[in-house]
PDB file with SEQRES, HELIX, SHEET and CRYST1 records, atoms N, CA, C and O in Angstrom:
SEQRES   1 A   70  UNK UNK UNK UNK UNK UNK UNK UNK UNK UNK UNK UNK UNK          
SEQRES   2 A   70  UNK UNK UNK UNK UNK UNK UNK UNK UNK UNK UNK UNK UNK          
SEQRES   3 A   70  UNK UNK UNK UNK UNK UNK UNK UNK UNK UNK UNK UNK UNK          
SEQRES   4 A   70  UNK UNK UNK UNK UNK UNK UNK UNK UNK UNK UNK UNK UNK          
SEQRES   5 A   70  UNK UNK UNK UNK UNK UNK UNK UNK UNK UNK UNK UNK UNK          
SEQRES   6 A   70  UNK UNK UNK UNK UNK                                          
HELIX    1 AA1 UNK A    9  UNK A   11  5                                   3    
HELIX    2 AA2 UNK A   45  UNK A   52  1                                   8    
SHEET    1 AA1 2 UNK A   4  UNK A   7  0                                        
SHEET    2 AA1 2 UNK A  13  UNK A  16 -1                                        
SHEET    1 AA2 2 UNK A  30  UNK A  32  0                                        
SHEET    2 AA2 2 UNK A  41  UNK A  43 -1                                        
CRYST1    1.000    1.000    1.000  90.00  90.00  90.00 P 1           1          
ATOM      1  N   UNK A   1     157.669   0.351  83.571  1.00  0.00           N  
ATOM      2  CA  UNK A   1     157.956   1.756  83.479  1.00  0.00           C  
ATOM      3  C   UNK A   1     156.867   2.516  84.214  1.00  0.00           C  
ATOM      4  O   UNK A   1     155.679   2.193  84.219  1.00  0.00           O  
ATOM      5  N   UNK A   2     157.476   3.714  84.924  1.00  0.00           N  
ATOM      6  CA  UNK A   2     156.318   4.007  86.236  1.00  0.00           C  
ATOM      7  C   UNK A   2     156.295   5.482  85.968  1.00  0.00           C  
ATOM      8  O   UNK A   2     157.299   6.194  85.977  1.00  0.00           O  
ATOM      9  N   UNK A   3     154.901   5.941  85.694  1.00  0.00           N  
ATOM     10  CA  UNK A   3     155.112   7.705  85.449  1.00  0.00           C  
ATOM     11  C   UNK A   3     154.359   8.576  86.873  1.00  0.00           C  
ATOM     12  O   UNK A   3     153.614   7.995  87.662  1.00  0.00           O  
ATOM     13  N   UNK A   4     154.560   9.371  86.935  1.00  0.00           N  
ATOM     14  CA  UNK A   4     152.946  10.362  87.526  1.00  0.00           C  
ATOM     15  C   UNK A   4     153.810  11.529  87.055  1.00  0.00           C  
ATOM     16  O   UNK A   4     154.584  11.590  86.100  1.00  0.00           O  
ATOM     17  N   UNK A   5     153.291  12.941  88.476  1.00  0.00           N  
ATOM     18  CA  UNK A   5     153.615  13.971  88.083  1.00  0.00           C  
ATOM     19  C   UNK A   5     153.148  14.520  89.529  1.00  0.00           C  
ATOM     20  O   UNK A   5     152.154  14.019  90.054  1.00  0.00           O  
ATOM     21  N   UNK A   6     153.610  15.178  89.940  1.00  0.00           N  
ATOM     22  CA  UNK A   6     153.701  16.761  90.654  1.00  0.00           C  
ATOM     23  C   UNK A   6     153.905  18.175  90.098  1.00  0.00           C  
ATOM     24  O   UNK A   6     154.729  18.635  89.307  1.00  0.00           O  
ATOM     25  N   UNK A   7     153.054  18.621  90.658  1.00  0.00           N  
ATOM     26  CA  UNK A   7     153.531  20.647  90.758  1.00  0.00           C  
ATOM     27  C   UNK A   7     154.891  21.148  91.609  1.00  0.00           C  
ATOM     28  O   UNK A   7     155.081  21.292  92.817  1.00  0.00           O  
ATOM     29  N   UNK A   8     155.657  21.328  90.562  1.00  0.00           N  
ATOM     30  CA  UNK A   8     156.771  22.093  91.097  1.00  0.00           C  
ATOM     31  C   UNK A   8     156.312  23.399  91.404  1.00  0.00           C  
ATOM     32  O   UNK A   8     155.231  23.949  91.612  1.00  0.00           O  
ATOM     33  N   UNK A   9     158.380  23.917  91.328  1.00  0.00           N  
ATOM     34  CA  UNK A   9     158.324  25.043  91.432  1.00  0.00           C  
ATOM     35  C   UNK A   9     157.692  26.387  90.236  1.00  0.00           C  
ATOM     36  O   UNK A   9     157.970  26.216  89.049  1.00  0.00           O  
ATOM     37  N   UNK A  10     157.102  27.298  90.521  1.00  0.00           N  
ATOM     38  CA  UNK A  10     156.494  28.368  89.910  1.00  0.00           C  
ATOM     39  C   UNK A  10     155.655  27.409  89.034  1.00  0.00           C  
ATOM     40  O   UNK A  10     155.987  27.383  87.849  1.00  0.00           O  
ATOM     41  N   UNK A  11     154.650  26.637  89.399  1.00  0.00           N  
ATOM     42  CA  UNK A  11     153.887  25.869  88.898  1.00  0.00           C  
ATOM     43  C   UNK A  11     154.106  24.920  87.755  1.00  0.00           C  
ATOM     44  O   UNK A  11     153.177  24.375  87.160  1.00  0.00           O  
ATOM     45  N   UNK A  12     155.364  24.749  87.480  1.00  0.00           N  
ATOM     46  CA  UNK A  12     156.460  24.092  86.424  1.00  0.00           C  
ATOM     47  C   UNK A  12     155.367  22.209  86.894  1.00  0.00           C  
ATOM     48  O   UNK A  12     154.637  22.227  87.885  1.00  0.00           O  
ATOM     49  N   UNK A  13     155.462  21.102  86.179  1.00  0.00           N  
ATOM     50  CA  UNK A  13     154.976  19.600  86.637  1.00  0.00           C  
ATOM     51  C   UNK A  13     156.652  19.254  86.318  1.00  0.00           C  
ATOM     52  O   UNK A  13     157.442  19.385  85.383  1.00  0.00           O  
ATOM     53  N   UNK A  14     156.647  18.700  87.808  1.00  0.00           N  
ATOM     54  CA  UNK A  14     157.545  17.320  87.808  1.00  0.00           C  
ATOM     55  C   UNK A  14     157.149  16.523  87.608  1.00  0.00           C  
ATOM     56  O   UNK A  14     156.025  16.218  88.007  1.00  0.00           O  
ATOM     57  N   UNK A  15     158.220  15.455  86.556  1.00  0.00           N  
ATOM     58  CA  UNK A  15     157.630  14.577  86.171  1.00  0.00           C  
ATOM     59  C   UNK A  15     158.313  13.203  86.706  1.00  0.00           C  
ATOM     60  O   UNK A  15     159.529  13.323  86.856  1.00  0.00           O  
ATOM     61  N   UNK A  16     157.777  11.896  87.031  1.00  0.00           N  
ATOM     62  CA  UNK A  16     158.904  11.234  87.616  1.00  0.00           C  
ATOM     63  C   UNK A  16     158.673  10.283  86.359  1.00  0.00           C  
ATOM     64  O   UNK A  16     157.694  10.562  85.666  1.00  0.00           O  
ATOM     65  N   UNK A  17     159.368   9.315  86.020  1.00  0.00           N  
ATOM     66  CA  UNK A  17     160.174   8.630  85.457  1.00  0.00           C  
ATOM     67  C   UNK A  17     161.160   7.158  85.812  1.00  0.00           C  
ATOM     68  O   UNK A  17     162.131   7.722  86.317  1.00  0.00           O  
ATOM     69  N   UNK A  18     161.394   6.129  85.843  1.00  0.00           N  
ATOM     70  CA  UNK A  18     162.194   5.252  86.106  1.00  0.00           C  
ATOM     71  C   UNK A  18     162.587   4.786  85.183  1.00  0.00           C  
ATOM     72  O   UNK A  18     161.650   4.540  84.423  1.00  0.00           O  
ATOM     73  N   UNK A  19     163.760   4.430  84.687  1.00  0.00           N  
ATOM     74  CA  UNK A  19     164.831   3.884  83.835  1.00  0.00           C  
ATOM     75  C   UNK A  19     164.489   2.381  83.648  1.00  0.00           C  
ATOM     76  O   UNK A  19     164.514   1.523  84.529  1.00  0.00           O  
ATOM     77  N   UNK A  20     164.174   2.224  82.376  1.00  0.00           N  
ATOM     78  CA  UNK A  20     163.547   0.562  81.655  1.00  0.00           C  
ATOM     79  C   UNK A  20     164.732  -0.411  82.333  1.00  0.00           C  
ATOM     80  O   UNK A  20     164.399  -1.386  83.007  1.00  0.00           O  
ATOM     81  N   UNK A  21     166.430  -0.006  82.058  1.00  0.00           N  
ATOM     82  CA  UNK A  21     167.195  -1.056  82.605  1.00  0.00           C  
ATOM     83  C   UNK A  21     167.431  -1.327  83.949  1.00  0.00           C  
ATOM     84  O   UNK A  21     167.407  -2.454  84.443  1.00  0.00           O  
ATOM     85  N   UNK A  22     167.792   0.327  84.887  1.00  0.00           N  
ATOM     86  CA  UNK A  22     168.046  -0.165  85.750  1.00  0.00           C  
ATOM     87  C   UNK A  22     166.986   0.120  86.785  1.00  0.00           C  
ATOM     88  O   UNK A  22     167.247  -0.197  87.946  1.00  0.00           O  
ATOM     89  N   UNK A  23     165.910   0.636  86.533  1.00  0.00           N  
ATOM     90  CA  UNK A  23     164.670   0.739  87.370  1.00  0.00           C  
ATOM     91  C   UNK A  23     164.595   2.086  88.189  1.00  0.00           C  
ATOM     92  O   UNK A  23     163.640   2.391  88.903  1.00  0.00           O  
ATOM     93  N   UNK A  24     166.021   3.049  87.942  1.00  0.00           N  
ATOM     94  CA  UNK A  24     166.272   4.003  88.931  1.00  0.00           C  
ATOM     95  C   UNK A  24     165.284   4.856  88.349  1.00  0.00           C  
ATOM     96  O   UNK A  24     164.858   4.585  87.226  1.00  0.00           O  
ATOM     97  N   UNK A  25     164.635   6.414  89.326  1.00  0.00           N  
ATOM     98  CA  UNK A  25     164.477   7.228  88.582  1.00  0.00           C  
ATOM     99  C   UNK A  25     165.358   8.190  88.379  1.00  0.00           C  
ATOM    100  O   UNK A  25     166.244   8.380  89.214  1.00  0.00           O  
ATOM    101  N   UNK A  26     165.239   9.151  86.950  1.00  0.00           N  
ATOM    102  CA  UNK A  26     166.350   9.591  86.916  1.00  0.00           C  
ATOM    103  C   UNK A  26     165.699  11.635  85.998  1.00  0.00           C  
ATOM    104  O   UNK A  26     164.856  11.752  85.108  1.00  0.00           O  
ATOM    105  N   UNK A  27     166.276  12.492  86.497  1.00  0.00           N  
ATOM    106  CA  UNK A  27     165.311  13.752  85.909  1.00  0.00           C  
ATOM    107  C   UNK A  27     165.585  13.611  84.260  1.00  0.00           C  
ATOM    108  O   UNK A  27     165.136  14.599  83.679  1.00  0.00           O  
ATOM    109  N   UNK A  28     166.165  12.701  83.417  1.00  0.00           N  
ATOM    110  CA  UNK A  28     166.615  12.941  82.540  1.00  0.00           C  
ATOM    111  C   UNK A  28     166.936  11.583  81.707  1.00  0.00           C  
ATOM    112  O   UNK A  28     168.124  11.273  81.619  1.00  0.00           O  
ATOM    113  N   UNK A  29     166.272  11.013  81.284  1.00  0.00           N  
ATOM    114  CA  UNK A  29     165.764   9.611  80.242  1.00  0.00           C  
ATOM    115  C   UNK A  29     166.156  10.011  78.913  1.00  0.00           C  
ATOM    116  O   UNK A  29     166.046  11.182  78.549  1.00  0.00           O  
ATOM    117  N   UNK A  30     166.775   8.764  77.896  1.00  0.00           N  
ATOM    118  CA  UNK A  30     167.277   8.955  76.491  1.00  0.00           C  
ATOM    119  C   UNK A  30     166.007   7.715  75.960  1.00  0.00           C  
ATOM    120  O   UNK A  30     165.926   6.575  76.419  1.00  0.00           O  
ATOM    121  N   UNK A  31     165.364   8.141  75.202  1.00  0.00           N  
ATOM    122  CA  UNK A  31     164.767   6.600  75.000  1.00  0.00           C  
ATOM    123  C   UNK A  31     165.758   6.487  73.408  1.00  0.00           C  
ATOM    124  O   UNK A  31     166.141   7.272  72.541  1.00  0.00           O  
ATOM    125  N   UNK A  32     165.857   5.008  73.696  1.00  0.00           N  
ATOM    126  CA  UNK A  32     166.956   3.976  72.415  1.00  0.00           C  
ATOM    127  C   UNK A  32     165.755   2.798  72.282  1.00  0.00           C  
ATOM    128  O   UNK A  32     164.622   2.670  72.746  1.00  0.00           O  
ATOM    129  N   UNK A  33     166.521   2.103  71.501  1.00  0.00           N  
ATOM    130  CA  UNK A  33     166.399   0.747  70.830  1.00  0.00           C  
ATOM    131  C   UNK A  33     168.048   0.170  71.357  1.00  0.00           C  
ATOM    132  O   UNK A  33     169.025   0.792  71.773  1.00  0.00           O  
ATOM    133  N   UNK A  34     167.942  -0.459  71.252  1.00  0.00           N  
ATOM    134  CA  UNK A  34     169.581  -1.175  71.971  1.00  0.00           C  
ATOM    135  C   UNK A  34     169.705  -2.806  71.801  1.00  0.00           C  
ATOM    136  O   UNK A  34     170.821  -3.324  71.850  1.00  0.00           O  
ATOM    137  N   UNK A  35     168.772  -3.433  71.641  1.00  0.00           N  
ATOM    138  CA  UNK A  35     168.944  -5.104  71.040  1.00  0.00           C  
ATOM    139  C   UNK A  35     168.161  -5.885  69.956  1.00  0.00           C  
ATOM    140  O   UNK A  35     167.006  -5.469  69.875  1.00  0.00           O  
ATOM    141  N   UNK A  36     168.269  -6.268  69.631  1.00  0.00           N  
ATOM    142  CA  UNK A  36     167.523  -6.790  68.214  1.00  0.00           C  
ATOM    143  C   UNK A  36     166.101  -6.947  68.250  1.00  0.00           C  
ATOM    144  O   UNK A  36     165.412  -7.414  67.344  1.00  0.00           O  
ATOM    145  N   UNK A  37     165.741  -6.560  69.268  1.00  0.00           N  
ATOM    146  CA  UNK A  37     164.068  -6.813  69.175  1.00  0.00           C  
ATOM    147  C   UNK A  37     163.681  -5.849  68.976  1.00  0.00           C  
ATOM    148  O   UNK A  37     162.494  -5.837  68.649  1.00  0.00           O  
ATOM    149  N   UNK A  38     164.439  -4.432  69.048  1.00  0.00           N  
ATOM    150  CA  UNK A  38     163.905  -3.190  68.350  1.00  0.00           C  
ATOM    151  C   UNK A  38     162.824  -2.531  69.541  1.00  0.00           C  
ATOM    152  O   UNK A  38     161.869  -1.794  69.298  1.00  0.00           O  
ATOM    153  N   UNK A  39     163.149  -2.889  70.523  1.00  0.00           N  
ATOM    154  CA  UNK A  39     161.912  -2.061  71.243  1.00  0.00           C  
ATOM    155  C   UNK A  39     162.789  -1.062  71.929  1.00  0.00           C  
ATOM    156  O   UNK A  39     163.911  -1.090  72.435  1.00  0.00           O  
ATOM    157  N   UNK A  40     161.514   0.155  71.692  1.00  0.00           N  
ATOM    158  CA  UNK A  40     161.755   1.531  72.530  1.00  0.00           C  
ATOM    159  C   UNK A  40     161.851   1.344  73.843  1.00  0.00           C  
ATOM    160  O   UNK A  40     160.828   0.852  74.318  1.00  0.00           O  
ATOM    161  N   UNK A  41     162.914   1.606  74.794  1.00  0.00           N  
ATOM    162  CA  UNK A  41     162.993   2.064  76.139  1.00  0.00           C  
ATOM    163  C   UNK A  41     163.286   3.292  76.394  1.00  0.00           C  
ATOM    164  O   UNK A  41     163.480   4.102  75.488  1.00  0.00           O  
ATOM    165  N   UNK A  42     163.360   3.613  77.717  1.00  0.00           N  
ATOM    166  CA  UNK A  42     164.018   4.825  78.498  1.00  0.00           C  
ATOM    167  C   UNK A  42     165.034   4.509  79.413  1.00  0.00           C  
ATOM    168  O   UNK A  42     164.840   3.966  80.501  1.00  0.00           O  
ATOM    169  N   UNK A  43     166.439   4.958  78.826  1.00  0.00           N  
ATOM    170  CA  UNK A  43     167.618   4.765  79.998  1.00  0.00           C  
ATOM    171  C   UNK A  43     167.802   5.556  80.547  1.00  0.00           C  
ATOM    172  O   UNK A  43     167.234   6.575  80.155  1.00  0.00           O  
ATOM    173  N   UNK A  44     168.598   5.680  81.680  1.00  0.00           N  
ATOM    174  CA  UNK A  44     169.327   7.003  82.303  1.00  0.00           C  
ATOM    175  C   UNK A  44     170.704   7.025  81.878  1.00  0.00           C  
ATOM    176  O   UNK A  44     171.217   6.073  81.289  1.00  0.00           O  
ATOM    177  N   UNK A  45     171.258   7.993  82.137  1.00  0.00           N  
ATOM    178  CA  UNK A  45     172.525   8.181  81.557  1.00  0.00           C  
ATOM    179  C   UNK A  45     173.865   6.936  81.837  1.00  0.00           C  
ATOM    180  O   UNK A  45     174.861   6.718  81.147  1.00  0.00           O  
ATOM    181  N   UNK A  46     173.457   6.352  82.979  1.00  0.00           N  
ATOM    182  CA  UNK A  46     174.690   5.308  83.335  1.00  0.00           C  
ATOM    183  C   UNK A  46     174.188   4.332  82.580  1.00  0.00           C  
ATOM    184  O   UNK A  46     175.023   3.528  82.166  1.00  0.00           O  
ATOM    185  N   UNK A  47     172.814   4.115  82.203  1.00  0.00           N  
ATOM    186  CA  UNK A  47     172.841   2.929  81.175  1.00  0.00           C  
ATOM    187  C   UNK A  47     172.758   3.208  80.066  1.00  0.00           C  
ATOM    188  O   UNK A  47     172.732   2.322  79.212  1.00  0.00           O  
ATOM    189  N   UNK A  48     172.680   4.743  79.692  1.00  0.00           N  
ATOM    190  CA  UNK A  48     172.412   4.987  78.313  1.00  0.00           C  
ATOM    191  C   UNK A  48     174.281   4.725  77.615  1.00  0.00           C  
ATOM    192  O   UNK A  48     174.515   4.331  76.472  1.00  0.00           O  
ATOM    193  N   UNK A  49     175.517   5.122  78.820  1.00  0.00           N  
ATOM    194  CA  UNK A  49     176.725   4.995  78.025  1.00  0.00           C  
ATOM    195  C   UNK A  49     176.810   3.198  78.032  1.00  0.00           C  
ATOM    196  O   UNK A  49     177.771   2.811  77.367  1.00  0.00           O  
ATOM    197  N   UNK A  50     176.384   2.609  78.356  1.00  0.00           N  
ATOM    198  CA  UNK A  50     176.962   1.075  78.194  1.00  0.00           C  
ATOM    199  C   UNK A  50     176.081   0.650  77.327  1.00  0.00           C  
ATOM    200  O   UNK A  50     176.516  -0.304  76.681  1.00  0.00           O  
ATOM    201  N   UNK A  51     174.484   1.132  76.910  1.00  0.00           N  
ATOM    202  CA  UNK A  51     174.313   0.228  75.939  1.00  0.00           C  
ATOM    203  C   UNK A  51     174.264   1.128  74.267  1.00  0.00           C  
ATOM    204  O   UNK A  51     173.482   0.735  73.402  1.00  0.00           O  
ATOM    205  N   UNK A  52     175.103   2.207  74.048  1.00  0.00           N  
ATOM    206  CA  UNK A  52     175.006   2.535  73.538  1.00  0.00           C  
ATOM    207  C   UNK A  52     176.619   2.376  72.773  1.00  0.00           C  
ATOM    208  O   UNK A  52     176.743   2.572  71.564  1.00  0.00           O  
ATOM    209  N   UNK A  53     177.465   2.103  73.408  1.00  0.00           N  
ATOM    210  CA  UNK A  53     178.974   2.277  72.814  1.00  0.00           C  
ATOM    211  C   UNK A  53     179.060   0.975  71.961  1.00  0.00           C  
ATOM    212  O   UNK A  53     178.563   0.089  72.657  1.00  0.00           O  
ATOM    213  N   UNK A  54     179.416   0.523  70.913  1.00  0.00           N  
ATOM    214  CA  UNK A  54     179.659   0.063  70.282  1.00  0.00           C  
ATOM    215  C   UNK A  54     178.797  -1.007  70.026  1.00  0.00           C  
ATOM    216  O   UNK A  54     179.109  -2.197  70.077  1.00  0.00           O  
ATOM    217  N   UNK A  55     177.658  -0.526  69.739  1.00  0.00           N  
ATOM    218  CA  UNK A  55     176.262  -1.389  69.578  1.00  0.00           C  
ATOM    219  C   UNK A  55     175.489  -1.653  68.116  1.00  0.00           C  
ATOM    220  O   UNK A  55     174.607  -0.875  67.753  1.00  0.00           O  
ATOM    221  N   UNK A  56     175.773  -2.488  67.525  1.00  0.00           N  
ATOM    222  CA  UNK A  56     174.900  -2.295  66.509  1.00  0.00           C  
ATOM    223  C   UNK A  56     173.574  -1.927  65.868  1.00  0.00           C  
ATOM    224  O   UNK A  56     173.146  -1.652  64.747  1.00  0.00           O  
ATOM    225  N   UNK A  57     173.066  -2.069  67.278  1.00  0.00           N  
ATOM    226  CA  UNK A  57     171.429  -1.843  67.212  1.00  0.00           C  
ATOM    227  C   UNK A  57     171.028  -1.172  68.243  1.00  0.00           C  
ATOM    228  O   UNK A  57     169.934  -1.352  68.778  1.00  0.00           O  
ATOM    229  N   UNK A  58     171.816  -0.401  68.582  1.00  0.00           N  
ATOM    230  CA  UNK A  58     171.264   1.022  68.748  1.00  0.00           C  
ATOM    231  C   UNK A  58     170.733   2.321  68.280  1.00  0.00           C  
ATOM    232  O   UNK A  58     171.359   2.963  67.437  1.00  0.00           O  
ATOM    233  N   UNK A  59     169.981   2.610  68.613  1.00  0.00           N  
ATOM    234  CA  UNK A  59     169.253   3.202  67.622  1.00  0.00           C  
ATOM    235  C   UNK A  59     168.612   5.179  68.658  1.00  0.00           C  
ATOM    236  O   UNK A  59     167.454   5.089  69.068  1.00  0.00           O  
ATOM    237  N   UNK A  60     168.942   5.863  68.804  1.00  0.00           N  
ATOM    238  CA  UNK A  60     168.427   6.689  69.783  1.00  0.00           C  
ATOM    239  C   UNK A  60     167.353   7.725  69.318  1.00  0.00           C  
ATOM    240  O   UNK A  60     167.794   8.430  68.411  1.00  0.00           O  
ATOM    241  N   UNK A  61     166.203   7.986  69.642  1.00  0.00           N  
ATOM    242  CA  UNK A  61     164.815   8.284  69.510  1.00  0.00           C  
ATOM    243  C   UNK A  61     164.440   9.581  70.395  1.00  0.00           C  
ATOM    244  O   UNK A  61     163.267   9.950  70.454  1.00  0.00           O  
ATOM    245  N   UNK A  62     165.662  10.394  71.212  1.00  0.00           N  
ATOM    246  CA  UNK A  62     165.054  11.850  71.714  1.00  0.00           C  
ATOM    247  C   UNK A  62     164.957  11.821  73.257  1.00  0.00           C  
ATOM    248  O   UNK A  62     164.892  10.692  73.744  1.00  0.00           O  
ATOM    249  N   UNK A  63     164.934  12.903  74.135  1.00  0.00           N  
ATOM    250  CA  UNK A  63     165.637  12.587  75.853  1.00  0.00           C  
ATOM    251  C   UNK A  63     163.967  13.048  75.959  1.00  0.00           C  
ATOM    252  O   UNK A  63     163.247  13.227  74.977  1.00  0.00           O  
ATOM    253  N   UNK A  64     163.661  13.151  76.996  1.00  0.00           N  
ATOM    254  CA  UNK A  64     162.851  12.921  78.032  1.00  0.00           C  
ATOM    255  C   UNK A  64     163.575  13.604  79.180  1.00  0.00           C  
ATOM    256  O   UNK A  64     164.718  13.215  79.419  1.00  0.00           O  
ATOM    257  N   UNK A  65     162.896  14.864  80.140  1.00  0.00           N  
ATOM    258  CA  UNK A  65     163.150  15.497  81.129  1.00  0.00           C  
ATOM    259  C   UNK A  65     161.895  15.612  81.445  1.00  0.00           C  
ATOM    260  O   UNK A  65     160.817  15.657  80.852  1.00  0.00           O  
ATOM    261  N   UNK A  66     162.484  15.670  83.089  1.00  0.00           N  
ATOM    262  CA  UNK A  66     161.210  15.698  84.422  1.00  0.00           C  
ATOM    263  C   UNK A  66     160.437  17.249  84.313  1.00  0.00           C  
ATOM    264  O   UNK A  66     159.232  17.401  84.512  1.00  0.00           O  
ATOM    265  N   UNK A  67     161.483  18.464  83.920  1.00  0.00           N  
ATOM    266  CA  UNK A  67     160.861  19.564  84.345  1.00  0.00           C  
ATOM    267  C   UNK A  67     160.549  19.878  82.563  1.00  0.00           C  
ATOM    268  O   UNK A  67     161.349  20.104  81.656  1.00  0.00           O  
ATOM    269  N   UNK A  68     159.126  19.780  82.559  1.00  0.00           N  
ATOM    270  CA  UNK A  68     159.123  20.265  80.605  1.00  0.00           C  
ATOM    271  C   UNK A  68     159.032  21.410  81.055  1.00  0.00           C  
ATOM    272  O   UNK A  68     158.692  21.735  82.192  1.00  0.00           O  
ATOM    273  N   UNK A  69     159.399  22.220  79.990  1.00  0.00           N  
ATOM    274  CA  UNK A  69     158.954  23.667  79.518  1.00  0.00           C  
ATOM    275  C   UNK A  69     157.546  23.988  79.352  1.00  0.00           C  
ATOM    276  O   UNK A  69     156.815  23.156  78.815  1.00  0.00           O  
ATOM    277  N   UNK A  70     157.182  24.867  79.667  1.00  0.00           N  
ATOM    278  CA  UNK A  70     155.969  25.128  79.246  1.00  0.00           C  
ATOM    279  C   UNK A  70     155.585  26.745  78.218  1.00  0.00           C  
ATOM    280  O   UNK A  70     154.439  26.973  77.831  1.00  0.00           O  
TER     281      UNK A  70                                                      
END                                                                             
């Protein structure tokens, strides 16, 4: 999992981010639990709908965006 950050716009930090499954980055991360070992990741939305639909051990823990509020 790969972070930094830049200065956006009106001095806002971009934040970058890459997706635990599929490695993409993405402005907008769900971190879950999703297989029996119980560990926290960060998906993006195309992996957040497949490992989340009919999963027993899923578990979802709050999104993550590139541009925070300040």
């Amino acid at each position: 999992m790969a972070t930094g950050s830049k200065t956006g716009h009106m001095g806002r930090k971009l934040r970058t981010k890459f997706c635990d499954r599929c490695g993409q980055p993405a402005p907008i991360l769900f971190r879950v639990q999703y297989d029996e070992s119980a560990t926290w990741v960060f998906v993006c939305e195309s992996c957040w709908a497949s490992v989340s639909q009919d999963n027993p051990f899923y578990r979802y823990g709050g999104t993550w965006k590139a541009r925070k509020n300040q």
